[in-house]
N, C-alpha and C positions, 0 to 999 in steps of 0.2 A: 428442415430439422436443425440445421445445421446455425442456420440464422436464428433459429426460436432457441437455440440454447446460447448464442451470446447473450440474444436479449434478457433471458434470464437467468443470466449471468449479471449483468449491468442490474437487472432488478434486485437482485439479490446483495450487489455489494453495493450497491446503493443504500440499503436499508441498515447491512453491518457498518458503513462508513457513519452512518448518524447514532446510529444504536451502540457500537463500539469503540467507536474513536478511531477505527482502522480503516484504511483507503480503499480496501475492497480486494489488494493489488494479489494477498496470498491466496486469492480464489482464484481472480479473472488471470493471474497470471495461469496454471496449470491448464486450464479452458483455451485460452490461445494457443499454447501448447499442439496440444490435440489438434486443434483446426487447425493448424498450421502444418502438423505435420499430414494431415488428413490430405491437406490440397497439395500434397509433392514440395513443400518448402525445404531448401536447404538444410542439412539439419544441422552444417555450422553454424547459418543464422538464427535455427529458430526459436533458440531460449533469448536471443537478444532482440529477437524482434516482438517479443510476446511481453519483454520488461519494460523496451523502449513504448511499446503500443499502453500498455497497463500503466504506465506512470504518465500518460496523456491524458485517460479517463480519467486517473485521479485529480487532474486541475479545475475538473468543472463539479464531478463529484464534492471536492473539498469546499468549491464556491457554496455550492448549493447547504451542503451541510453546518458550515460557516454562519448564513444568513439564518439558519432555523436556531442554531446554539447562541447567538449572537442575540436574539430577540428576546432570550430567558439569561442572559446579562453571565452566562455561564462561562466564556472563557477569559482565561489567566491571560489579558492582553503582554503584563509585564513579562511574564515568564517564558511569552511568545516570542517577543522581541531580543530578549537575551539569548534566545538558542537559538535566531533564524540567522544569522552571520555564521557561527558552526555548520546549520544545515546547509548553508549555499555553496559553501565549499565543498563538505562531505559528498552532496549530492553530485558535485561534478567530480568528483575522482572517484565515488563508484561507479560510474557512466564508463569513465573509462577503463579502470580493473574488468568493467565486465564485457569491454571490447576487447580487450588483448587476451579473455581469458576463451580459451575452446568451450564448444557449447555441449561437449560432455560434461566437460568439468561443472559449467557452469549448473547446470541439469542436476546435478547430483546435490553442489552446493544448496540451490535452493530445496530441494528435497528433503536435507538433512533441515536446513533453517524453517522449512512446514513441519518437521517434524517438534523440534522445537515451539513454536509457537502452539502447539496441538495442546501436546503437554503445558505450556501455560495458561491457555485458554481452559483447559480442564482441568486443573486448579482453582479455579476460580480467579476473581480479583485480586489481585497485591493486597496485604494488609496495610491501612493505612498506618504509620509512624507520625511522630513527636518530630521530624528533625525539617529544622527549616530547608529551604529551598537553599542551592548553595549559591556563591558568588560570581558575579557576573563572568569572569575567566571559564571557572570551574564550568558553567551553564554553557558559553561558547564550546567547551572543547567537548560537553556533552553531546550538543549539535552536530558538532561533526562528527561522533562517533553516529548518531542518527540518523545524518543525511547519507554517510557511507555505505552505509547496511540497506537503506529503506530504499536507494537507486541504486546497488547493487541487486538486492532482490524485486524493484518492481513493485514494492508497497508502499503505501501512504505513511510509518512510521508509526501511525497507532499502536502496535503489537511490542515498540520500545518504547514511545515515550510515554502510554499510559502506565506499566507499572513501574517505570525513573520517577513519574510525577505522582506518583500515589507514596510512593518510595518516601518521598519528603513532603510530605502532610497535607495534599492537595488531596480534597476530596475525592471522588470517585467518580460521580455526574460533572466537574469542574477539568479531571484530567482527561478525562472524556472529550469535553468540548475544547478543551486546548489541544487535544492530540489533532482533532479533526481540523482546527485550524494550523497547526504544523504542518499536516499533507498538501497545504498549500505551494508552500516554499521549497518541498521536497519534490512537489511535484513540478513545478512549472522548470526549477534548475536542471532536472535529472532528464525533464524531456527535451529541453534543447540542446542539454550534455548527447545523448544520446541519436539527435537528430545528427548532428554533427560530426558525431562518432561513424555514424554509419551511413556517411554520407558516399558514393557511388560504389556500397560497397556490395559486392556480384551475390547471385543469389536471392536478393530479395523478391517479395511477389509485387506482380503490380499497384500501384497504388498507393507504393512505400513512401516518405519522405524519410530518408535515413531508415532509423530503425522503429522509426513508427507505419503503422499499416493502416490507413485510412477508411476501408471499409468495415472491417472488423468494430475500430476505434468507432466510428458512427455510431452502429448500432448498440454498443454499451454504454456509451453517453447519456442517447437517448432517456434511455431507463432507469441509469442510474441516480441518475440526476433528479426524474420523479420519483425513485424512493428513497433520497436521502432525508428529507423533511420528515419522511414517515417515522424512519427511525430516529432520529433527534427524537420525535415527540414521544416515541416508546421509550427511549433512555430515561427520559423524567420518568415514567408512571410504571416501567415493569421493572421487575430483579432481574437480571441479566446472565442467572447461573443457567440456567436449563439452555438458553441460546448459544452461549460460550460452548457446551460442552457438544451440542450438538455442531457446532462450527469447528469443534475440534476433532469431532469424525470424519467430517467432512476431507477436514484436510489433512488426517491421518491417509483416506483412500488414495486422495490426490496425489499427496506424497510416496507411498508405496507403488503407482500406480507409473509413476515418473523413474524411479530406482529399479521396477523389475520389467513393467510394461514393453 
């Protein structure tokens, strides 16, 4: 049972990662969570091993969803590369803020930031604006404000940088497909931030390298990976309000569920 809810876990943010622009990371993180603490894990490691594990999924997750957005010619290459220098930085000093930080703290922090994201998700969309994209500075130090938050909590970034880029007149299918290729940069920095981070550090379960946990990390892969194309293809063709708000329940439970549980 235990193994058939990573898996659909990974199916599921699989499908938000193409469908949303989001790495999956504010799901599959709470889910490892649980298992983690299910199997006797440390419980100073276990919010860092569930961020470290969650921002590994998202490297192939983001490939996969990349190649499906990429073929309907939808991401913002330019606006990509202006913010990935910010994200590779940010992403390595959330990595470390969220080793040096206790994994109560850290529990709670991400709790309050699902709670957050719940509430924008159930808003709906950002209203798209008139105001252009800003300048290349301005775009780097947005980066790092992105990559910081998105490898501190173990997300792919979608959930900042789709309403920043809607923010300044980026269509809504476009920051979509640029947020999903952000999770790339976010992801691959934040996991090796993190491999490193928690490198022979006690506690972990078997099968760790640093703070990533390899069996777990498999069987999310797997899955996610086959349905991130799905959702790419539903982003084109469905409205996204009924899925957002249902995703924002989701991670209202999750997050209550982390704060009182």
């Amino acid at each position: 049972m235990e193994t058939l809810a990573l898996i659909l876990a990974g199916a599921a943010a699989g499908t938000l990662a193409g469908l949303l622009g989001v790495g999956g990371g504010a799901l599959i993180v709470p889910v490892l969570a649980f298992f983690f603490e299910a199997h006797g894990v440390d419980a100073d490691v276990v919010m860092q091993a569930s961020l470290g594990t969650s921002l590994a999924t998202i490297v192939f997750t983001a490939i996969s969803s990349i190649k499906a957005h990429h073929s309907r010619r939808a991401i913002r290459w330019s606006a990509f590369w202006q913010l990935t220098p910010g994200i590779a930085v940010g992403a390595m000093i959330g990595a470390v803020i969220a080793h040096l930080l206790p994994g109560k703290a850290l529990k709670i922090m991400f709790a309050v930031f699902a709670l957050f994201i719940a509430a924008q998700m159930a808003r709906g969309m950002a209203v798209r604006s008139h105001r252009p994209l800003p300048s290349t500075p301005w775009m780097v130090a947005a980066g790092g404000v992105i990559g910081i938050l998105s490898s501190l909590f173990g997300i792919g970034g979608g959930s900042i940088s789709v309403p920043f880029l809607t923010w300044f007149s980026v269509p809504a299918v476009e920051a979509i497909a640029t947020a999903s290729a952000i999770g790339l940069p976010i992801a691959v920095f934040g996991t090796l931030s993190y491999v490193v981070a928690g490198w022979n550090t006690a506690g972990l379960p078997p099968g760790s390298i640093g703070y990533v946990v390899l069996p777990p990390f498999l069987g999310i892969v797997v899955a996610s990976t086959v349905f991130a194309p799905l959702g790419a293809r539903l982003a084109h063709r469905l409205s996204q309000t009924v899925l957002q708000r249902i995703f924002a329940v989701f991670l209202l439970v999750m997050a209550l569920r982390l704060l009182f549980g």
